[in-house]
C-alpha positions, 0 to 999 in steps of 0.5 A: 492558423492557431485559431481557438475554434469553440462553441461550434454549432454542430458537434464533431463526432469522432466514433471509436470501437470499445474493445474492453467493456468491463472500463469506464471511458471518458471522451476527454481533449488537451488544447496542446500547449503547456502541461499535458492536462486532459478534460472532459470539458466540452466533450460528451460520451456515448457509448452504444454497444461495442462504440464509443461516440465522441460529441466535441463541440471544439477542435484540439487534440482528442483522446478516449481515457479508459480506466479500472472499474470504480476508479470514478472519484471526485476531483474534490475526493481525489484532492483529499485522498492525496494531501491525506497520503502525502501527509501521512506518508511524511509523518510516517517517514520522519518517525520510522527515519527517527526510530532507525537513527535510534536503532542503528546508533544507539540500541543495535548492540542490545536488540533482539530478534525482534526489533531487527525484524520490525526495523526491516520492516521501517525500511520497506515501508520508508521506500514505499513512501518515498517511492509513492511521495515521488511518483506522480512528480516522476510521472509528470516528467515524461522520462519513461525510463525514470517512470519504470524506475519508480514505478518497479521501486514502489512495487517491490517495496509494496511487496517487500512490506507484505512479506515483512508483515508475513515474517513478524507473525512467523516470527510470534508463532515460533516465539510465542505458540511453538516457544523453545525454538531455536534456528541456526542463522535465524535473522540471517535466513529471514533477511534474504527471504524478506528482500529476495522473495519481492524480486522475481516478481518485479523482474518478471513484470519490468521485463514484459514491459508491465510498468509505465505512466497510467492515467487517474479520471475523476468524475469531473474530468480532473486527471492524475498520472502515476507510474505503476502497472498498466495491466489491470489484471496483472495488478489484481493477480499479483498484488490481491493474490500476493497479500491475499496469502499474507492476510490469511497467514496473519489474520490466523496467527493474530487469532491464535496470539489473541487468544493465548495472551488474553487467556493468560492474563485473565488467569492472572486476574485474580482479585477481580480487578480488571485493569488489563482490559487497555493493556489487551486492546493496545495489544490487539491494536498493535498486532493489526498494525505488525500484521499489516492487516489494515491493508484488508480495507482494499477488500472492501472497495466495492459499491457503496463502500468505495469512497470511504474505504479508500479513506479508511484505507489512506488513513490507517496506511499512510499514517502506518510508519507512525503507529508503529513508531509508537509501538516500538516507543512503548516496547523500548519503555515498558518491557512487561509489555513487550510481547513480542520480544523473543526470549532468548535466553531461554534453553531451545529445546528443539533446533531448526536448521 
């Protein structure tokens, strides 16, 4: 008994049947003691049609690991990926944590429209990272009910984020194309719109039991767990669909606010000496990252272009709170460049109600 039975002569052969062909399987073991650990050690594939055959040559505990299309990565990648994330994420955190404490005690009186709507947005993005830092510890626990906790927690401030992405650009084209506008109850009305607008939907997909412990292969057999959504389309649907909005929304008044402060500055340059040019990209860098348009690197994981974008995307997304902790530095200390300050004291001359 407990005998640790390996290197047979001939294979164990177990067939199961592939429901779903658009997954990639991995025939993979856990020896049943210690941390839960699958691996493809030991174990070959064959897939024939609608079978899936599995050739072990020990005996343990099996399992056949289904996973989304292009989830093949490294063991060596999916290492780098992670201390990527986790360093970003911390950065970020302790900087945006840095601009609230800033915020709250030291400038809330003299803020502006503006930087309450970009401190809304350091509050979903400090949830996201903390919800995402925390998650595979949750994940490894086993606890079901804390894993649907975390899970729901980042995917409403994952969306949370996106809709706050969504207001910063409503909010320049009112301020900065329509100008003179002036909305009764304004930051009040865009409040609840950028932390109610995420809750239907997590409580939708929690109530038909949408977020569990999901599974992470690599091509070496190394896994990870997390707690997110288990239904691959639900995921796609909700997720691309929701920023898919967002993105066209930003991406056309980023084009528009481009355009307009580009052209107004150029009139300006009148002597011929072009000094703006590192004043314009700043601006234009700026904008990417308050319109969240880093997060359009997603579109782009397809192919050849799957692995570095996935590093594309960690970088510029993990390291997101810190950039715009310098965004909101330089307005805070520059304000000629503070371009997306509403003018309040200007007359309105029309009123929304």
């Amino acid at each position: 008994m407990r005998a640790k039975i390996s290197n047979l002569t001939d294979n164990i052969d177990m067939l199961f049947t592939l429901n779903d062909k658009d997954r990639n399987v991995s025939c993979v073991s856990w020896e049943g003691k210690g941390k839960l650990k699958w691996t493809t050690f030991g174990c070959e594939t064959i897939i024939n049609n609608n079978t899936i055959k599995c050739s072990c040559s020990h005996l343990t505990f099996f399992a056949v690991l289904m996973s989304p299309p292009d989830a093949n990565i490294t063991a060596s990648d999916l290492e780098s990926l992670t201390l990527i994330s986790s360093v970003g994420c911390g950065i970020s955190m302790f900087f945006m944590a840095i601009a609230l404490f800033m915020h709250f005690l030291l400038r809330k009186a003299k803020s502006n429209h503006a930087t309450k709507i970009l401190m809304n947005m350091f509050v979903a993005l400090s949830l996201l990272n903390a919800s995402f830092l925390s998650n595979e510890s949750v994940a490894n626990t086993g606890d079901n009910a804390a894993c649907v906790f975390i899970a729901l927690l980042l995917h409403y401030s994952m969306l949370a984020s996106f809709t706050w992405f969504f207001i910063q650009a409503l909010h320049m084209y009112l301020w900065l194309i329509r100008q003179n506008v002036s909305i009764t109850n304004y930051m009040r009305k865009i409040t609840v719109l950028g932390w109610a607008c995420p809750a239907p939907i997590v409580l939708v997909i929690v109530s038909i039991g949408g977020y569990k412990a999901v599974t992470l292969n690599t091509t070496s057999g190394k896994i990870a767990r997390m707690c997110w959504i288990t239904n691959f389309y639900i995921h796609y649907t909700v997720n691309i669909g929701y920023y898919a909005l967002v993105f066209i929304f930003t991406t056309g008044i980023f084009i528009m606010i481009v355009t307009k402060v580009v052209q107004a500055r150029n009139i300006k340059a009148v002597d011929g000496k072009r000094k703006t040019f590192r004043k314009q990209l700043m601006m234009v860098l700026s904008l990417f990252l308050l319109f969240g348009l880093t997060w359009s690197v997603a579109f782009f994981s397809y192919g050849p272009m799957l692995i570095p974008s996935y590093y594309i995307f960690t970088v510029l997304n993990s390291f997101q709170g810190f950039f715009l902790f310098l965004y909101y530095y330089h307005i805070h200390n520059d304000v000629s460049g503070s371009f997306s300050d509403d003018p309040e004291n200007t007359d309105s001359n029309s009123t929304i109600a």
